[in-house]
C-alpha positions as CSV (number, residue, x, y, z in Angstrom):
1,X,1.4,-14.8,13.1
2,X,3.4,-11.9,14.2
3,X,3.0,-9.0,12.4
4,X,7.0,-8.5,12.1
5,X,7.0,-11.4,9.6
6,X,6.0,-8.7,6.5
7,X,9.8,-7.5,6.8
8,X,10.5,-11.0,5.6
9,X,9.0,-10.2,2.4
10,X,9.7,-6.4,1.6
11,X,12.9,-5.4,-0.1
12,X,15.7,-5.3,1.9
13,X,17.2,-2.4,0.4
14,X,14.4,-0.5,2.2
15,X,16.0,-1.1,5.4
16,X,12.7,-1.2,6.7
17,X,12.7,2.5,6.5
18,X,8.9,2.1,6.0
19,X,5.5,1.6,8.3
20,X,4.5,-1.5,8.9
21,X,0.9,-1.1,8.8
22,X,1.0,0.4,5.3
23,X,3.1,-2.5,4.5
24,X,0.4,-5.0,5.6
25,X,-2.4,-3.1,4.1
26,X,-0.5,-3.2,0.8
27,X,0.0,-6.8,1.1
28,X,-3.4,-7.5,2.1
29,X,-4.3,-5.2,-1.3
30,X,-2.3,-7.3,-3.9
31,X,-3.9,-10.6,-2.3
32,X,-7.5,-9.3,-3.0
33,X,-6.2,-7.9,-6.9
34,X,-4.9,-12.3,-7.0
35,X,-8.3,-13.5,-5.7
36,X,-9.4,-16.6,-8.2
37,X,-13.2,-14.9,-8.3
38,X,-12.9,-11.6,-10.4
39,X,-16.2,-10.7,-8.6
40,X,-14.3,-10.4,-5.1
41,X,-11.0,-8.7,-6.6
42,X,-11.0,-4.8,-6.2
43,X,-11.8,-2.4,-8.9
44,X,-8.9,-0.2,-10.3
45,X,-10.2,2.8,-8.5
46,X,-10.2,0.6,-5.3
47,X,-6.4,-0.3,-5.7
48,X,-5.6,3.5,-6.5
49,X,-7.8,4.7,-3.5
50,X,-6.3,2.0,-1.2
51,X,-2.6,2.7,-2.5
52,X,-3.1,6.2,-1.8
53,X,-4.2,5.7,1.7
54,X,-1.0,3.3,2.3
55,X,1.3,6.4,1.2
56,X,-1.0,9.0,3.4
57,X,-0.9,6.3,6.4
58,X,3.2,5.8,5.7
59,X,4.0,9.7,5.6
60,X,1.9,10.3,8.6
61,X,3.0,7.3,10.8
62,X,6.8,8.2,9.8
63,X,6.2,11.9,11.0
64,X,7.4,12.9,7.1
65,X,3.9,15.1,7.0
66,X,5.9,18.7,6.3
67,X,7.5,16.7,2.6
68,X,5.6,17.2,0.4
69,X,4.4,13.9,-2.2
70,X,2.5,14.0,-5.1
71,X,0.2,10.9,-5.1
72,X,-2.1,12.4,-7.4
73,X,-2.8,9.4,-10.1
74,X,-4.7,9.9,-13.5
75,X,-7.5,7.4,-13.5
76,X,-9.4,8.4,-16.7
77,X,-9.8,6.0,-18.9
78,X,-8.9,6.8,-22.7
């Protein structure tokens, strides 16, 4: 499967104005948080760690490193 088939799926008003390995990685993400099993699907911190690292990944491989983005996320449970 070529990896160009994820633009298939993403919005189009994005005009693929994103990187398409964070795109896969978040893909790959939200069919782990669907698995049948909730032994094998990802913990909430997992997802936030692993979304994190898809916006890190994106602003890096787009060369946006000098804008600054706030993907700080409160994770305490109340």
């Amino acid at each position: 499967m070529a990896k160009d088939w994820i633009h298939e799926i993403m919005d189009p008003n994005l005009r693929k104005d994103y990187d398409i390995n964070s795109a896969w990685r978040a893909l790959e993400l939200a069919m782990s948080c669907a698995n049948p099993s909730s032994l094998n699907r990802p913990s909430i911190s997992q997802v936030i760690h692993e979304l994190k690292e898809c916006i890190v990944c994106d602003l890096k491989n787009r060369s946006l490193e000098s804008q600054e983005m706030n993907v700080s996320l409160d994770t305490t449970a109340k």
